[in-house]
Every structure is written in structure tokens, then in C-alpha cells.
C-alpha positions, 0 to 999 in steps of 0.5 A: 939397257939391262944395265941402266935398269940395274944402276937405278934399281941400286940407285933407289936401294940406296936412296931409301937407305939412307933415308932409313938410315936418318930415320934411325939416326934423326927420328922426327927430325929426319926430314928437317936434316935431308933437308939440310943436306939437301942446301949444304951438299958440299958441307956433308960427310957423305956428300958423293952422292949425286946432285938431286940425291938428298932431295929424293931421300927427303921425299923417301922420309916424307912418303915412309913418314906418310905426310 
């Protein structure tokens, strides 16, 4: 059990990572590109993330941008 709490913990760390990390790259624009990594998962350069990963950064930008 103590190990599934410390791969969501990681889990999460990454998720705002990378939602940084578009924040940085993208500015405003972030939301609209987790967006479209969301719908085009199998098209993107970092794609190895899981299946509901760009949808949880998406939300990541949208709760850091305050919207």
C-alpha cells in the first residue's frame, strides 16, 4: 500500500511538471496545447504517458491559471 501511495505521489509531481513546463514553453497558450495533446496523444513526442495524463495536466494549468 505504501508503495501505491509513493507512485501517485510521483504521479502527481509529474503531472504538474509537465504542466509547468507548458506554462513556461507555451505562456497563454498552454491550456489550448495540453488540450491538443490530450486528442492527439499518439501524435506527441512525450506520448508515454498514461491514457488520462494530458487531461489531468490540462486541469493542472486550468486550477495554476485560476480559471
Amino acid at each position: 500500500m505504501i508503495g501505491w501511495f509513493r507512485r501517485r505521489a510521483e504521479y502527481r509531481a509529474l503531472i504538474e511538471a509537465d504542466a509547468k513546463a507548458l506554462m513556461e514553453r507555451f505562456g497563454e497558450n498552454a491550456y489550448s496545447e495540453a488540450r491538443f495533446r490530450q486528442h492527439d496523444a499518439p501524435d506527441v513526442v512525450d506520448a508515454n504517458r498514461p491514457a488520462d495524463h494530458w487531461e489531468r495536466v490540462k486541469e493542472a494549468i486550468r486550477r495554476m491559471e485560476g480559471r
